[in-house]
C-alpha positions as CSV (number, residue, x, y, z in Angstrom):
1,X,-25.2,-4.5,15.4
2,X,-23.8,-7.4,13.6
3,X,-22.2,-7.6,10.0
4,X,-22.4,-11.1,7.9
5,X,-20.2,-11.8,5.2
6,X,-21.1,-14.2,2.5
7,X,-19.7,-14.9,-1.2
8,X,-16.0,-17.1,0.0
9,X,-15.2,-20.4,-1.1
10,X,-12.9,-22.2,-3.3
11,X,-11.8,-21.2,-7.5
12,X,-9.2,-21.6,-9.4
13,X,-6.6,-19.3,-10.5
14,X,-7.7,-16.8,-12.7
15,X,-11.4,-17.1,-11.2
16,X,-13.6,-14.6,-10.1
17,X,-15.4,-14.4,-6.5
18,X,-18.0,-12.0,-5.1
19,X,-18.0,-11.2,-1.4
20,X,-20.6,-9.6,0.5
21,X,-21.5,-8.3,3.9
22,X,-24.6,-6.7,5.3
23,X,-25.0,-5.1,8.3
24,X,-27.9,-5.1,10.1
25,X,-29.2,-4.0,14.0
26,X,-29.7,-0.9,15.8
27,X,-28.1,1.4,12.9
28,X,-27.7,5.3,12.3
29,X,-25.3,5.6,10.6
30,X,-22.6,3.7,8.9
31,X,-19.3,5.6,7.8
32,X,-16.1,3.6,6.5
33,X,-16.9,-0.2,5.7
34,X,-14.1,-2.8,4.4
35,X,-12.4,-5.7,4.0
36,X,-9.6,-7.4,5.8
37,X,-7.9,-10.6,4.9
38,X,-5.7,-13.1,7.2
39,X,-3.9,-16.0,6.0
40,X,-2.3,-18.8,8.6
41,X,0.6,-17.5,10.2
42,X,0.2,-14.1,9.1
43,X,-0.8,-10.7,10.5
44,X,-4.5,-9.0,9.4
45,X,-4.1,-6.9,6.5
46,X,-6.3,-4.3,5.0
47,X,-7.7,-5.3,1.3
48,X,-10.2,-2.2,0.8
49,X,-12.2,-0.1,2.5
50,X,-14.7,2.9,1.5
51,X,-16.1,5.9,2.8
52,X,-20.2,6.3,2.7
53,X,-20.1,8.6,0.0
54,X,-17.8,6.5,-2.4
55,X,-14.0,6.6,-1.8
56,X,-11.9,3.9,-2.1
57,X,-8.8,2.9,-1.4
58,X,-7.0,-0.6,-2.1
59,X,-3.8,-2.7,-1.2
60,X,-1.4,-2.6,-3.4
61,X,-1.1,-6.3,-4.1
62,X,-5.2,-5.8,-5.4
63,X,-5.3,-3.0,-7.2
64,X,-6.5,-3.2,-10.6
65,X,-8.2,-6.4,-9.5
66,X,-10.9,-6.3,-7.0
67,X,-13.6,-3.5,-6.9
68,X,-15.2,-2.4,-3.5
69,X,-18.5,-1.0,-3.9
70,X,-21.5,-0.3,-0.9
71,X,-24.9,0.2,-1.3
72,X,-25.4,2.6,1.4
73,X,-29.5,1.8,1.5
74,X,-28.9,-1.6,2.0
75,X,-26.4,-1.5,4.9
76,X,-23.9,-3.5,2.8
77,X,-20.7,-3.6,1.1
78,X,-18.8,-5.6,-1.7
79,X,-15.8,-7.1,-2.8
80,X,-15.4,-8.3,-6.2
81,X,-12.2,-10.4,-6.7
82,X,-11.4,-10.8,-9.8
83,X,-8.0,-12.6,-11.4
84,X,-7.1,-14.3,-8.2
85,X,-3.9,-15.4,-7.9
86,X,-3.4,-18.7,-4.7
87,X,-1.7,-15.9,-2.6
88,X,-5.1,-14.4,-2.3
89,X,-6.3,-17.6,0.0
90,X,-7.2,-16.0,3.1
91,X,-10.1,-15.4,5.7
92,X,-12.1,-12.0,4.7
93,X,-13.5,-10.0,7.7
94,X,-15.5,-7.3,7.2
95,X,-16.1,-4.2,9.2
96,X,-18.0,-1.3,9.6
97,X,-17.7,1.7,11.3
98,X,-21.6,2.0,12.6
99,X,-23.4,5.1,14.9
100,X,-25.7,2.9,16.6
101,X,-27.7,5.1,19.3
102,X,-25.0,7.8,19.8
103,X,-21.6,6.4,19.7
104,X,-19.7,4.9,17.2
105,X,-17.8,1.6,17.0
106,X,-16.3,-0.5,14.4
107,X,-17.8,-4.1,14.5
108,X,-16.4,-6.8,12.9
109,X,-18.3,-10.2,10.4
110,X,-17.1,-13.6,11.4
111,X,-14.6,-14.1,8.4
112,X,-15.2,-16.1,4.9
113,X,-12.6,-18.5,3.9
114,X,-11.3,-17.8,0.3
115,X,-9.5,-20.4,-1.2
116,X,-7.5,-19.8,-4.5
117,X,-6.1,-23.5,-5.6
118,X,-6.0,-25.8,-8.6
């Protein structure tokens, strides 16, 4: 199983980004997928994450700015950042927790570096 996240890169304050990440292998079943964020020097830190049938739940320091959303068919989830503020530069990881064969395990994208600057 591997997960690929696309969408980082560099905007101003006030911008708008879309992250994605698709997941893609030996796949059952995929329950909560997400999106984790880690600036230099500082700990990993849950953005958003969401159950397969919908539920969502945010950081505080987000809410009321990015969405999460999943398309269940396709195997991928979303992050749309909107309003972002510099303090929001950090690597995104993605994750999913994914029932491949009969066991499940969270796996983990490679990160994409968002960059909030003027």
């Amino acid at each position: 199983v591997q997960l690929q996240a696309s969408g980082g890169g560099l905007v101003q304050p006030g911008g708008s980004l879309r992250l994605s990440c698709a997941a893609s292998g030996s796949i059952r079943s995929i329950g909560v997928m997400g999106w984790y964020r880690q600036a230099p020097g500082k700990q990993r830190d849950l953005v958003a994450h969401i159950t397969s049938p919908g539920s969502t739940d945010y950081a505080d320091s987000v809410k009321g700015r990015f969405t999460i959303s999943r398309d269940n068919a396709k195997n991928t989830v979303y992050l749309q950042m909107n309003s972002l503020k510099p303090e929001d530069t950090a690597v995104y990881l993605c994750y999913g927790n994914v029932k491949s064969r009969d066991r499940w395990q969270d796996y983990w994208g490679p990160g994409t570096q968002v960059t909030v600057s003027s």
